[in-house]
C-alpha positions, 0 to 999 in steps of 0.5 A: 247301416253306415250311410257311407255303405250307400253311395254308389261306387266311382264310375270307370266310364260315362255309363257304367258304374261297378256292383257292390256283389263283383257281378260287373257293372251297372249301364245308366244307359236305357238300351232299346229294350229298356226303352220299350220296357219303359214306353210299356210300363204305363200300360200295365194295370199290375205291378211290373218286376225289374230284376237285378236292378243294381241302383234302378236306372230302369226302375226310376225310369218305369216310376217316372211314367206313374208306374208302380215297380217291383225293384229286385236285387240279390245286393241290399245295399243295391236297393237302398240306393235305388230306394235313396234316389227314388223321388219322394213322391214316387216312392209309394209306388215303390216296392224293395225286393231282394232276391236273385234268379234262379229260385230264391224269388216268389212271387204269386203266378199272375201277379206282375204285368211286366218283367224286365231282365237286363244283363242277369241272364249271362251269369246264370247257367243253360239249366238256370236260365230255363228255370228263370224264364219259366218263373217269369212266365208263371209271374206274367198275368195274361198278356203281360210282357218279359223283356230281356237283355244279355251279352253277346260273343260278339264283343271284340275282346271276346275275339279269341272266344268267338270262333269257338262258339261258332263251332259249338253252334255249329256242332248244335250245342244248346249253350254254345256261349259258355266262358270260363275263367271270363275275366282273362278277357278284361284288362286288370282293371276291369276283370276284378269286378267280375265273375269266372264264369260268364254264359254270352247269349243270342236271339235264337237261344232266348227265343228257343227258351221263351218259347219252351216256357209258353210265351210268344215271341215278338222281338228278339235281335241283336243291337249295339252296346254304345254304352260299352268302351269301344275295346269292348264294341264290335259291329254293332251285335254287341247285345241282345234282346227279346220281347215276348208276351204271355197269351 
């Protein structure tokens, strides 16, 4: 492989730097469902499990705290810059895994203690969502947590698209979020780094499908994207997480 191929991309901001796979951009900022995800880590006595983990801000975070991870992305060049940055006295505790939602990731039911998701759900489909969220909880060992984190139509340049989402929800549609032809909403600079289709989530719909997937809710809410650019900031529900456990 040519090292060259390993270097992350230039960052157009101070926190988000683009994939190598045109789905968006990586944040090096811990949200604070990340944080909790990272304050859990060394808690669990099983492997915990990042997916779509681009270069492993989260990764690097869990490894630091003596935690052993699971690191997994669809891109390979992703993990091998996640695998270069990794310290070398961490790496043994450092597992390469690629694959991508819904199905093309097995792994043993049980064998993971923890489960973060950050910013993957909102690419995927209401029926592919399900699927994952039911996977994730078939891999959590009892009392194992998932934490997961998406976008939001509450995103100022998603103005236009905002009012009809409140009448799908309103009409009680179970994906009131979906987006087609996403990038018309980007600046040119920013769209060609991202897909056509893009599903904004929000608490009451990963409540509902954690829930269905036989996991307890302990926290689900919005919370205030200060990584993105302020064309992007809104009033502070600009992202969304959920905590939830395995019983």
């Amino acid at each position: 492989m040519n090292p060259d191929s390993l270097n992350m991309p230039p960052a157009i901001s101070e926190t988000l730097i683009p994939t190598l796979n045109q789905t968006g951009f990586m944040t090096t900022w811990l949200d604070p469902y990340s944080q909790a995800f990272v304050k859990f880590a060394h808690l669990s006595a099983k492997p915990l499990f990042d997916i779509g983990a681009t270069y492993g801000t989260t990764t690097l975070a869990a490894l630091e705290t003596g935690a052993e991870v699971i690191c997994c992305d669809p891109d390979r060049q992703h993990l091998e810059i996640c695998a270069q940055r990794t310290p070398a006295n961490q790496k043994s505790r450092l597992k390469l895994l690629q694959g991508s939602l819904p199905n093309q990731i097995n792994l043993e039911d049980g064998s993971v203690g923890g489960i973060i998701c950050s910013r993957v759900l909102h690419f995927l489909r209401g029926n592919e969502i399900e699927e994952s969220i039911f996977n994730m909880s078939r891999w959590l060992c009892s009392g194992g947590k998932v934490f997961l984190i998406a976008d939001t139509p509450y995103m100022k340049h998603l103005k236009s698209f905002f009012y009809l989402y409140k009448e799908r929800k309103k009409q009680g549609e179970l994906w009131p979020g979906i987006i087609i032809n996403y990038p018309q909403y980007f600046p040119t600079q920013i769209g060609f780094n991202l897909p056509d289709f893009f599903h904004t989530l929000d608490p009451d719909i990963l409540r509902r499908v954690c829930t269905e997937a036989g996991l307890i809710v302990e926290q689900a809410d919005f919370f205030a994207r200060i990584d993105y650019s302020p064309d992007w900031q809104d009033d502070g529900r600009e992202g969304v997480g959920i905590i939830a456990y395995k019983p």
